[in-house]
N, CA, C and O atoms as a Maestro MAE file, in Angstrom:
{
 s_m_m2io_version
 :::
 2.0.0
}

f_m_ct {
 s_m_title
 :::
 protein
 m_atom[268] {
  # First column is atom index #
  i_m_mmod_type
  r_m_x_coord
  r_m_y_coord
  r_m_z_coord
  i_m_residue_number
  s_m_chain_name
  s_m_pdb_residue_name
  s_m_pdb_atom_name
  i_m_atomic_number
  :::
  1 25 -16.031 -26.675 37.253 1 A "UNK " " N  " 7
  2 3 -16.420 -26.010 36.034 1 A "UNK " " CA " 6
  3 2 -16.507 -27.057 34.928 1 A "UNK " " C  " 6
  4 15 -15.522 -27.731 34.627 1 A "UNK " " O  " 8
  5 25 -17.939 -27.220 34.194 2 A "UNK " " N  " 7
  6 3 -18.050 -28.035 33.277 2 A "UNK " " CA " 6
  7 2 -17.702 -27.600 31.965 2 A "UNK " " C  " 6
  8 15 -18.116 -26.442 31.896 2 A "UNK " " O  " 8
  9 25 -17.153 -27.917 30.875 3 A "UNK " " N  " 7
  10 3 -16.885 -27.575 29.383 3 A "UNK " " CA " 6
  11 2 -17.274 -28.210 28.990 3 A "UNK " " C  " 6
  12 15 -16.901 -29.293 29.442 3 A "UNK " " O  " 8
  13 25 -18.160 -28.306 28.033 4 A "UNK " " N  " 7
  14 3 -19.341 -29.134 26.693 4 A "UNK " " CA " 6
  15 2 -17.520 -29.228 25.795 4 A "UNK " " C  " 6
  16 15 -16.861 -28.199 25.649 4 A "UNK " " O  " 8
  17 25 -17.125 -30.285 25.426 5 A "UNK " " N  " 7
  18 3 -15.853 -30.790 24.430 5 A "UNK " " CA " 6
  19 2 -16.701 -30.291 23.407 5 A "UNK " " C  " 6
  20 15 -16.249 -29.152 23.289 5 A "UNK " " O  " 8
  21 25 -17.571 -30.377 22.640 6 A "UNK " " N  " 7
  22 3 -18.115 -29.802 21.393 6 A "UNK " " CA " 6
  23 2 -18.374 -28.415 21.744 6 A "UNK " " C  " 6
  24 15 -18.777 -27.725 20.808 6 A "UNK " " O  " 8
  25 25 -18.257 -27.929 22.704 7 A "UNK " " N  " 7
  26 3 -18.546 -26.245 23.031 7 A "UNK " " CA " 6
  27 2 -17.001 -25.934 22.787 7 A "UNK " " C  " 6
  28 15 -16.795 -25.039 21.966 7 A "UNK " " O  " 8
  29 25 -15.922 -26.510 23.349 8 A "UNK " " N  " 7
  30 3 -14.711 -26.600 23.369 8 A "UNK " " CA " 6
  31 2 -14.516 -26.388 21.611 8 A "UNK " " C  " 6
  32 15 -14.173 -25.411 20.946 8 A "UNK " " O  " 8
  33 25 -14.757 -27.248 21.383 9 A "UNK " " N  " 7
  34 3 -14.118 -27.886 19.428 9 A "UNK " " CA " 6
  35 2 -14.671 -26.682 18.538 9 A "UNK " " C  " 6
  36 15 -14.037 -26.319 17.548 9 A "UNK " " O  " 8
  37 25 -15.956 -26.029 18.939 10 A "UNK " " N  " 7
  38 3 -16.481 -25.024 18.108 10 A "UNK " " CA " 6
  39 2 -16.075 -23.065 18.683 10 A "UNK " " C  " 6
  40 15 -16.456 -22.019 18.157 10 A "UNK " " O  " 8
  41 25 -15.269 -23.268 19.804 11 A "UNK " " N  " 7
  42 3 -15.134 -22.004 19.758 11 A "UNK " " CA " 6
  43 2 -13.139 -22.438 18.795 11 A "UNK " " C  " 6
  44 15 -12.662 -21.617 18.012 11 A "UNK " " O  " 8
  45 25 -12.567 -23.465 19.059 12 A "UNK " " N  " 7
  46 3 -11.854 -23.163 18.526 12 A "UNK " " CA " 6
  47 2 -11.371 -23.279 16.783 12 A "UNK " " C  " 6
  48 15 -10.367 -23.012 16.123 12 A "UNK " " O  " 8
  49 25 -12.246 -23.638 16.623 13 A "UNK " " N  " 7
  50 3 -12.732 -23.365 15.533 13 A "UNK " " CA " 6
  51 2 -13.496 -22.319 14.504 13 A "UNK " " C  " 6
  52 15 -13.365 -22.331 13.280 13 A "UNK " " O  " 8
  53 25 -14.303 -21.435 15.250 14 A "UNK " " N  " 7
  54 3 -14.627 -20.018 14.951 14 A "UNK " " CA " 6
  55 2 -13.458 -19.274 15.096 14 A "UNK " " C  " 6
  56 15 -13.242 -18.445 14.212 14 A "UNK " " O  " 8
  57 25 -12.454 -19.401 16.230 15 A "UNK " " N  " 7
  58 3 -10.987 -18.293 16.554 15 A "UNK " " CA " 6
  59 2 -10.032 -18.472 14.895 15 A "UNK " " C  " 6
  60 15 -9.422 -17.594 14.285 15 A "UNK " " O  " 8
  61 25 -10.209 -19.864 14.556 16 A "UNK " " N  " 7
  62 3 -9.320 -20.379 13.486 16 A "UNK " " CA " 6
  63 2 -10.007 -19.930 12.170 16 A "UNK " " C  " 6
  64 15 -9.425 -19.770 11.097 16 A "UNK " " O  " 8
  65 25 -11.262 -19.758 12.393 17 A "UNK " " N  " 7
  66 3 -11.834 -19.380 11.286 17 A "UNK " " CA " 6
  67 2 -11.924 -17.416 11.070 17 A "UNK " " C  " 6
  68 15 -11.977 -16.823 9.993 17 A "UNK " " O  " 8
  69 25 -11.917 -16.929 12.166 18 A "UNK " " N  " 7
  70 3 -11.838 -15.429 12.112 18 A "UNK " " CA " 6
  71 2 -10.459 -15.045 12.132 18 A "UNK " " C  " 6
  72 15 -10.092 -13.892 11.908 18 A "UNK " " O  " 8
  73 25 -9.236 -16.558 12.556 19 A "UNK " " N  " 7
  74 3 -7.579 -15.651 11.842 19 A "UNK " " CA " 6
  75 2 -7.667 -16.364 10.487 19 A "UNK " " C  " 6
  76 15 -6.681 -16.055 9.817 19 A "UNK " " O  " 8
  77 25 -8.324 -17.038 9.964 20 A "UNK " " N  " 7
  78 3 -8.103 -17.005 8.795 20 A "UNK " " CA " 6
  79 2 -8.454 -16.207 7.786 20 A "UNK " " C  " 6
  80 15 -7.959 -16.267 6.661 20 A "UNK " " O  " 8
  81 25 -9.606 -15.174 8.264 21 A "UNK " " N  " 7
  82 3 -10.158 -14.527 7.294 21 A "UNK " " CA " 6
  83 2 -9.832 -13.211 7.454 21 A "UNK " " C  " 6
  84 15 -10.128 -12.367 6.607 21 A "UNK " " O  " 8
  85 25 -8.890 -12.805 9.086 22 A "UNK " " N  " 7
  86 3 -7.817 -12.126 8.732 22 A "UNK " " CA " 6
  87 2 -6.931 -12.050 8.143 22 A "UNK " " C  " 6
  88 15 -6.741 -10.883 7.800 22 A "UNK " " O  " 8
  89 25 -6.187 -12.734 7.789 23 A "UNK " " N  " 7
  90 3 -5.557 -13.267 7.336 23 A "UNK " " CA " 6
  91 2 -5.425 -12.742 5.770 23 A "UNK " " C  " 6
  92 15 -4.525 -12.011 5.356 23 A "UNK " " O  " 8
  93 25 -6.448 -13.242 5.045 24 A "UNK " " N  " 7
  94 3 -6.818 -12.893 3.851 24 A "UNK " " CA " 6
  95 2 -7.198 -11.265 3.678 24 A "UNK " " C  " 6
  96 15 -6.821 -10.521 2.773 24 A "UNK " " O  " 8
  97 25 -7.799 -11.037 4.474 25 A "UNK " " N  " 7
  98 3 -7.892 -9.338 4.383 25 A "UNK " " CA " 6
  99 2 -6.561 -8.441 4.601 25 A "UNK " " C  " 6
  100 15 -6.313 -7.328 4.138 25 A "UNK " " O  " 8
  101 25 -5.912 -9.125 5.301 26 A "UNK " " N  " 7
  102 3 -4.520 -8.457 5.281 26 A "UNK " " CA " 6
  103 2 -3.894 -8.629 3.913 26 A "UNK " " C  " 6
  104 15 -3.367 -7.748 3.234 26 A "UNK " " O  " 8
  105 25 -4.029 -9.816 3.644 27 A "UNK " " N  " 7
  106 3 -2.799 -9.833 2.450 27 A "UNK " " CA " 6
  107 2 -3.434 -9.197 0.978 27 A "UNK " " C  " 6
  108 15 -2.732 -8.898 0.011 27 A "UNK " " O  " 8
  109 25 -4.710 -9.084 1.034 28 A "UNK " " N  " 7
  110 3 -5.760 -8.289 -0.249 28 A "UNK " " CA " 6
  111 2 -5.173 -7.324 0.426 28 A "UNK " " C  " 6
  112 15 -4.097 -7.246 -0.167 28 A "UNK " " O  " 8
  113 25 -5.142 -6.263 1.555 29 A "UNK " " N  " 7
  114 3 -4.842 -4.768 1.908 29 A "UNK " " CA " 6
  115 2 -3.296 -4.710 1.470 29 A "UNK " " C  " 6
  116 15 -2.971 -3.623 0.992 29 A "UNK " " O  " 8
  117 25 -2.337 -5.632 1.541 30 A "UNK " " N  " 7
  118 3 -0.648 -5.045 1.338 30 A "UNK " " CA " 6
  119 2 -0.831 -5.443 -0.352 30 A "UNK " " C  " 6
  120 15 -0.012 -4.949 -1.127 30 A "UNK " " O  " 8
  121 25 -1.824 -6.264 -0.850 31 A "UNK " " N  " 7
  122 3 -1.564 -6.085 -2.462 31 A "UNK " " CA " 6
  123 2 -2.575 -5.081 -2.830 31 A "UNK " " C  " 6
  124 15 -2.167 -4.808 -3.959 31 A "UNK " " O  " 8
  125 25 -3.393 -4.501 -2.690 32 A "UNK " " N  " 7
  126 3 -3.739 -2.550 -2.931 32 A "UNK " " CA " 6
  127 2 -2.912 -2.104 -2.343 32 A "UNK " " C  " 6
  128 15 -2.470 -1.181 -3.028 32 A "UNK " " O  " 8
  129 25 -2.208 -2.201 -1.149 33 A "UNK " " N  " 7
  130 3 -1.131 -0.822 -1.118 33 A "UNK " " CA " 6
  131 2 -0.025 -0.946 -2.128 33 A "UNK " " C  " 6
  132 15 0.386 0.084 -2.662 33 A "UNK " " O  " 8
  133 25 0.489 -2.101 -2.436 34 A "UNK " " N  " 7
  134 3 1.641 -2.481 -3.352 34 A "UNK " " CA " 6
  135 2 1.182 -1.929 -4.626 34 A "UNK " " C  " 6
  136 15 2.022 -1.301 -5.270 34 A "UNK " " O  " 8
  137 25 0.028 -2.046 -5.100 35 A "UNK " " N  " 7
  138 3 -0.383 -1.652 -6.438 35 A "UNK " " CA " 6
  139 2 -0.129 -0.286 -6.092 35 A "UNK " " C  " 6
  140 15 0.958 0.140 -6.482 35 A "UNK " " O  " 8
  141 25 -0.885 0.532 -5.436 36 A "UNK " " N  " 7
  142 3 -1.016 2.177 -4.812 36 A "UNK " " CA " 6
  143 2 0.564 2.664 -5.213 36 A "UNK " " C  " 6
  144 15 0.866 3.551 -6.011 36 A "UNK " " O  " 8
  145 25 1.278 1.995 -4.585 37 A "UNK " " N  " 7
  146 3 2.646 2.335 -4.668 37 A "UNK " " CA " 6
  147 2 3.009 2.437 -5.554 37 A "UNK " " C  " 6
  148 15 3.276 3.630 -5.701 37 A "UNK " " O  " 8
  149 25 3.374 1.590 -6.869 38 A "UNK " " N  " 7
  150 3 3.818 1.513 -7.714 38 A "UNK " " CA " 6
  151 2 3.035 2.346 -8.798 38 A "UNK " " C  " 6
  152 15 3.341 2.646 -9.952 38 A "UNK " " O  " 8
  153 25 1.867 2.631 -8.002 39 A "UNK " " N  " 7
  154 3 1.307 3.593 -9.206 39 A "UNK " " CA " 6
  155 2 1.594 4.897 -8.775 39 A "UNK " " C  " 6
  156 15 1.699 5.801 -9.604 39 A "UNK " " O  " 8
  157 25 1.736 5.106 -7.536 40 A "UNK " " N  " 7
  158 3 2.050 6.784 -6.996 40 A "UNK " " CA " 6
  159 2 3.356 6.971 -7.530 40 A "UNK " " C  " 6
  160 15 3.724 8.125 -7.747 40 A "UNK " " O  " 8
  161 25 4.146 5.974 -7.786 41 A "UNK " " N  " 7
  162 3 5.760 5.990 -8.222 41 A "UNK " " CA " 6
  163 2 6.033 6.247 -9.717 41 A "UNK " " C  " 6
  164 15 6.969 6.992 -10.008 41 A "UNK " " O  " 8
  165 25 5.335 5.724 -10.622 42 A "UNK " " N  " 7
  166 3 4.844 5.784 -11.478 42 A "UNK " " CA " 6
  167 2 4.269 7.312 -11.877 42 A "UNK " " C  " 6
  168 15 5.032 8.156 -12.347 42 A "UNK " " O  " 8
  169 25 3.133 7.525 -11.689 43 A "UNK " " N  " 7
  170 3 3.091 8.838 -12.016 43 A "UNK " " CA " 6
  171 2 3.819 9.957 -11.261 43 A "UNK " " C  " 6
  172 15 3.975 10.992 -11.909 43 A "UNK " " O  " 8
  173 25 4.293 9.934 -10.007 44 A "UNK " " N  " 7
  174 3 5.765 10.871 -9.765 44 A "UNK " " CA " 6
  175 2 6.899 10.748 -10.626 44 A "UNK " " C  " 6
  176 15 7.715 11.629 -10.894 44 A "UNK " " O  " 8
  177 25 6.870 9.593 -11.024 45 A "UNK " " N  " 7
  178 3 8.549 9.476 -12.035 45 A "UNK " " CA " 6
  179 2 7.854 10.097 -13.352 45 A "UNK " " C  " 6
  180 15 8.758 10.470 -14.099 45 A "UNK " " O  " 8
  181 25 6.647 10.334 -13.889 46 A "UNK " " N  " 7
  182 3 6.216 10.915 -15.232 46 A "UNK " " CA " 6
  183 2 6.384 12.439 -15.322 46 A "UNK " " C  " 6
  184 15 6.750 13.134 -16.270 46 A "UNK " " O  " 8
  185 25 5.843 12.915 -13.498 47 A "UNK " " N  " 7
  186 3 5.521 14.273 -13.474 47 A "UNK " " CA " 6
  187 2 7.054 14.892 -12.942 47 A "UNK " " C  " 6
  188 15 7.040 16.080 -12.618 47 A "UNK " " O  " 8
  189 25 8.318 14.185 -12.839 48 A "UNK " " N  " 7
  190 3 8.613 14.460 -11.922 48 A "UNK " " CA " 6
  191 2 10.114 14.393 -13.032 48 A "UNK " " C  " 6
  192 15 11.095 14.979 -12.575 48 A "UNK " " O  " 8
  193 25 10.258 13.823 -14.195 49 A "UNK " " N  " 7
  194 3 11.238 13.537 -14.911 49 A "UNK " " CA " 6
  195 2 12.333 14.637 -15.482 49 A "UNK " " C  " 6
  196 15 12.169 15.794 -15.094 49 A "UNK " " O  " 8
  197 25 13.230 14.417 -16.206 50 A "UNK " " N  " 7
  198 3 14.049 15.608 -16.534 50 A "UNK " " CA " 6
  199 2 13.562 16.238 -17.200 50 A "UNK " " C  " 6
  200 15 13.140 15.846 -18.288 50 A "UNK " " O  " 8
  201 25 13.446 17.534 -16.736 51 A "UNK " " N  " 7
  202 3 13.055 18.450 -17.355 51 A "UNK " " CA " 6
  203 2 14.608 19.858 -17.555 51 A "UNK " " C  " 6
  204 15 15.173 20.519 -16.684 51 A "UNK " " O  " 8
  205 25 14.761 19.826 -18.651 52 A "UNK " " N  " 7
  206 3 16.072 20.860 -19.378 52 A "UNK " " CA " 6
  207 2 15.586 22.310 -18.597 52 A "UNK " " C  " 6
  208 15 14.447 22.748 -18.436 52 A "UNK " " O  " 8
  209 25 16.994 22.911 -18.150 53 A "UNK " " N  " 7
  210 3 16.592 24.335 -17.563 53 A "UNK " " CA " 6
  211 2 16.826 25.637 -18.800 53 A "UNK " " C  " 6
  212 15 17.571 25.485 -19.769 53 A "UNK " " O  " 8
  213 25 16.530 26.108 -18.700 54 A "UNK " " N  " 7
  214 3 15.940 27.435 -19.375 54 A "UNK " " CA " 6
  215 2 17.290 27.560 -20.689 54 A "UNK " " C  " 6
  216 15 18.450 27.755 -20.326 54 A "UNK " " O  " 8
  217 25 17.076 27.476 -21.589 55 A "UNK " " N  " 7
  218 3 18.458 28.536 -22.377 55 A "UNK " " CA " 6
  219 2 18.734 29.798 -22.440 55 A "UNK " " C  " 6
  220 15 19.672 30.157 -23.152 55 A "UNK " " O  " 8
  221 25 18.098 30.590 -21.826 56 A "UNK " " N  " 7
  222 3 18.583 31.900 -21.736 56 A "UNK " " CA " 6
  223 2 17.209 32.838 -21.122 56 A "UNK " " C  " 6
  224 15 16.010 32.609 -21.286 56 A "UNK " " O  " 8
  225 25 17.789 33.817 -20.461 57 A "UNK " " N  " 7
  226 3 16.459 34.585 -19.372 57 A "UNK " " CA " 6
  227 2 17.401 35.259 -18.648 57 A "UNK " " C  " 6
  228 15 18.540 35.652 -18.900 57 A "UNK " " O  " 8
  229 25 16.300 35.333 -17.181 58 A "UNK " " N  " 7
  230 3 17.135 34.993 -16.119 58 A "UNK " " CA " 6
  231 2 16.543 34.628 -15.328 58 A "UNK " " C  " 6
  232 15 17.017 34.898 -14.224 58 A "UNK " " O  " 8
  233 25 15.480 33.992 -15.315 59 A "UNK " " N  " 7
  234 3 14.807 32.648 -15.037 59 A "UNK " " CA " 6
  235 2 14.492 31.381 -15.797 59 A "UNK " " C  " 6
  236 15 13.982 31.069 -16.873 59 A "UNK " " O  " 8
  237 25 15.195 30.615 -14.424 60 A "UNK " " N  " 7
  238 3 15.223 28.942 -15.061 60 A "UNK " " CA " 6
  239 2 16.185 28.247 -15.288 60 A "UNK " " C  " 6
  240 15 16.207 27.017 -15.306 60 A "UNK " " O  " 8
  241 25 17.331 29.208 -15.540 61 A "UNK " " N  " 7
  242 3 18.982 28.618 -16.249 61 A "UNK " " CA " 6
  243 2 19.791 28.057 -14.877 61 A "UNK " " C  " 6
  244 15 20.769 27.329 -15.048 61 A "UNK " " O  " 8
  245 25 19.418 28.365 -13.702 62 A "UNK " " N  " 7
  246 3 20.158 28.346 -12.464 62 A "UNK " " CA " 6
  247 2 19.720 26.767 -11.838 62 A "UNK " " C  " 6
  248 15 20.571 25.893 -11.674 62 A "UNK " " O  " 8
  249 25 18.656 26.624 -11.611 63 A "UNK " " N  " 7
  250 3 17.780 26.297 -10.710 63 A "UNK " " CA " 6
  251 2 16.214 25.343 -11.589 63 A "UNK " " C  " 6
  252 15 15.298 26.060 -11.992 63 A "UNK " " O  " 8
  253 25 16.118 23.988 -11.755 64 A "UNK " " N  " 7
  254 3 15.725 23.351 -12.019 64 A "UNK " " CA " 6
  255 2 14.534 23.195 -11.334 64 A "UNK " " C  " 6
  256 15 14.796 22.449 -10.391 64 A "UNK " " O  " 8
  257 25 13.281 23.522 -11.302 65 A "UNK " " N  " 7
  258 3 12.428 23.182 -10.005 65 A "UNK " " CA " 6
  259 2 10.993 22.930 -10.897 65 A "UNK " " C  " 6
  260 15 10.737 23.593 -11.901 65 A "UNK " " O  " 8
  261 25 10.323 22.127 -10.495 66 A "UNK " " N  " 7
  262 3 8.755 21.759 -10.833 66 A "UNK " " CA " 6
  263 2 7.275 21.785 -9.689 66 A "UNK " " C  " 6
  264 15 6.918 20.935 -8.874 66 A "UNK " " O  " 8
  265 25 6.642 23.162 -10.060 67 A "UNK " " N  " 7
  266 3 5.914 23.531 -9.376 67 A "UNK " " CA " 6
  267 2 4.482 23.055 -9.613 67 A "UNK " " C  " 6
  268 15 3.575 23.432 -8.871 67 A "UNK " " O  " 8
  :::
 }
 m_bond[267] {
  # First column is bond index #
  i_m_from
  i_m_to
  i_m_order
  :::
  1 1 2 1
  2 2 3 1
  3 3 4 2
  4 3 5 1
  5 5 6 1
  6 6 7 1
  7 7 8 2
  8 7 9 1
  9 9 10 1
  10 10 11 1
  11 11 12 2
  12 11 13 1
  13 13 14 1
  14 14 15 1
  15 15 16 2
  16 15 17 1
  17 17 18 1
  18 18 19 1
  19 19 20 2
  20 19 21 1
  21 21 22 1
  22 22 23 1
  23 23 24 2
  24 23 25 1
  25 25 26 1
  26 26 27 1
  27 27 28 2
  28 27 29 1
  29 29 30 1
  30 30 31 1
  31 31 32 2
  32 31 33 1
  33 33 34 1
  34 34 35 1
  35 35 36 2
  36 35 37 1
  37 37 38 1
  38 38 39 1
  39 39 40 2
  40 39 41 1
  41 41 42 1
  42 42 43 1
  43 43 44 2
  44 43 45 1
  45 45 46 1
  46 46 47 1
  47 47 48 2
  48 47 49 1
  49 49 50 1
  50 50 51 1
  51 51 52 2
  52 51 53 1
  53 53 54 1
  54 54 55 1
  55 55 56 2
  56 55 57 1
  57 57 58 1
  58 58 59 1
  59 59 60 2
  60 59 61 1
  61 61 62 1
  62 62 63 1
  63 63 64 2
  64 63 65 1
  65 65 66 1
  66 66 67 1
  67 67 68 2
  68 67 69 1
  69 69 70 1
  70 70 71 1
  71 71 72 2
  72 71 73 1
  73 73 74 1
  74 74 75 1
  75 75 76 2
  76 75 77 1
  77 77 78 1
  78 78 79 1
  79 79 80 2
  80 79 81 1
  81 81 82 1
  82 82 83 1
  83 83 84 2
  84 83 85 1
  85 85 86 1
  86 86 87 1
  87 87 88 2
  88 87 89 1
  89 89 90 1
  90 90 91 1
  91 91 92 2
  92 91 93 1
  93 93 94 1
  94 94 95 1
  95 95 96 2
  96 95 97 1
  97 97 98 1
  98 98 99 1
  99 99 100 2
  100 99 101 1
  101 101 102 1
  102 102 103 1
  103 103 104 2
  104 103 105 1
  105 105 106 1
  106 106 107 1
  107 107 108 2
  108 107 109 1
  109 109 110 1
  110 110 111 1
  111 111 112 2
  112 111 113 1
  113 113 114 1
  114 114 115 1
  115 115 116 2
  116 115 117 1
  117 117 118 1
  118 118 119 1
  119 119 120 2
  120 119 121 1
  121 121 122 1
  122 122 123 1
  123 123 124 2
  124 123 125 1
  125 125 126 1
  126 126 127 1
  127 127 128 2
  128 127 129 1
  129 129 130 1
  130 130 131 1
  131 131 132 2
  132 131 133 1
  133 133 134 1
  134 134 135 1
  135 135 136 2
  136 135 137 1
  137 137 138 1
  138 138 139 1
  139 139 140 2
  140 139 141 1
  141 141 142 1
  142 142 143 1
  143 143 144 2
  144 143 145 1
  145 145 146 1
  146 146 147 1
  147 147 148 2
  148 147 149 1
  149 149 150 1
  150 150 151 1
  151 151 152 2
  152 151 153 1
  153 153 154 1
  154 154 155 1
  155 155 156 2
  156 155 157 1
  157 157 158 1
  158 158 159 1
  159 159 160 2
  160 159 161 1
  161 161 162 1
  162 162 163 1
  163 163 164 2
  164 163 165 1
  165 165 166 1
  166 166 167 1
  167 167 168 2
  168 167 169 1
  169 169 170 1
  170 170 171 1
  171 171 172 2
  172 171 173 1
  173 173 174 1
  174 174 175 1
  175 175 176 2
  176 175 177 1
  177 177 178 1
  178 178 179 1
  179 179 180 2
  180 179 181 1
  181 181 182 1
  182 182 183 1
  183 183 184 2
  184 183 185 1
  185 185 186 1
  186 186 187 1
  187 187 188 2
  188 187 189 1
  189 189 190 1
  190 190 191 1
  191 191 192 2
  192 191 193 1
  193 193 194 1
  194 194 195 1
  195 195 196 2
  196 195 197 1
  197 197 198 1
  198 198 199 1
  199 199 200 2
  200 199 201 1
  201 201 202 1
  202 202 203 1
  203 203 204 2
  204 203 205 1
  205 205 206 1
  206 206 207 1
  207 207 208 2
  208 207 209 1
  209 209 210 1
  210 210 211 1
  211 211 212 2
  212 211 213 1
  213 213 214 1
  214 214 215 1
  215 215 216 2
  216 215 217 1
  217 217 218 1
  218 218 219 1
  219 219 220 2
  220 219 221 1
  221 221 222 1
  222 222 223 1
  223 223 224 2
  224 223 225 1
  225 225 226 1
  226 226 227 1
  227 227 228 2
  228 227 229 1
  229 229 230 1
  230 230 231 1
  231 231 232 2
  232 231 233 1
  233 233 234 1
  234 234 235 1
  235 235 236 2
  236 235 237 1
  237 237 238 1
  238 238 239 1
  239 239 240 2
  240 239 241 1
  241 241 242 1
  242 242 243 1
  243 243 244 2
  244 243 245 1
  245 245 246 1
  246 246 247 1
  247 247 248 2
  248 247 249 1
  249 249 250 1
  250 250 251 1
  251 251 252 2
  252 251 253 1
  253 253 254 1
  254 254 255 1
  255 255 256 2
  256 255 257 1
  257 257 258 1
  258 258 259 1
  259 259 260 2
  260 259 261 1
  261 261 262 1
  262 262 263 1
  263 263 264 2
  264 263 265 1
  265 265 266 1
  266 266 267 1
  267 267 268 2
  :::
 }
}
């Protein structure tokens, strides 16, 4: 079995060149999810904050809940 050394040098070089540009697409995808996160956290901690239960009824004074 013959191998061309420059057939050799250029596939490993395309392999090095397609994990590198994995590479980069991965780490752009975990910094949008990191942003995602901190923004889903973010507006849950806005919508999601203390809210005072009722002063008088008889709904709300027991039982704290956000629907």
């Amino acid at each position: 079995m013959d191998v061309s050394p420059a057939l050799l040098v250029d596939r490993v070089l395309q392999t090095r060149n397609n994990q590198t540009t994995q590479d980069v697409q991965i780490s752009v995808l975990k910094k949008a999810m990191d942003m995602q996160e901190s923004a889903s956290a973010a507006l849950l901690n806005a919508v999601a904050g203390n809210l005072p239960l009722a002063n008088g009824g008889a709904v709300g004074t027991q039982v704290n809940t956000l629907v």
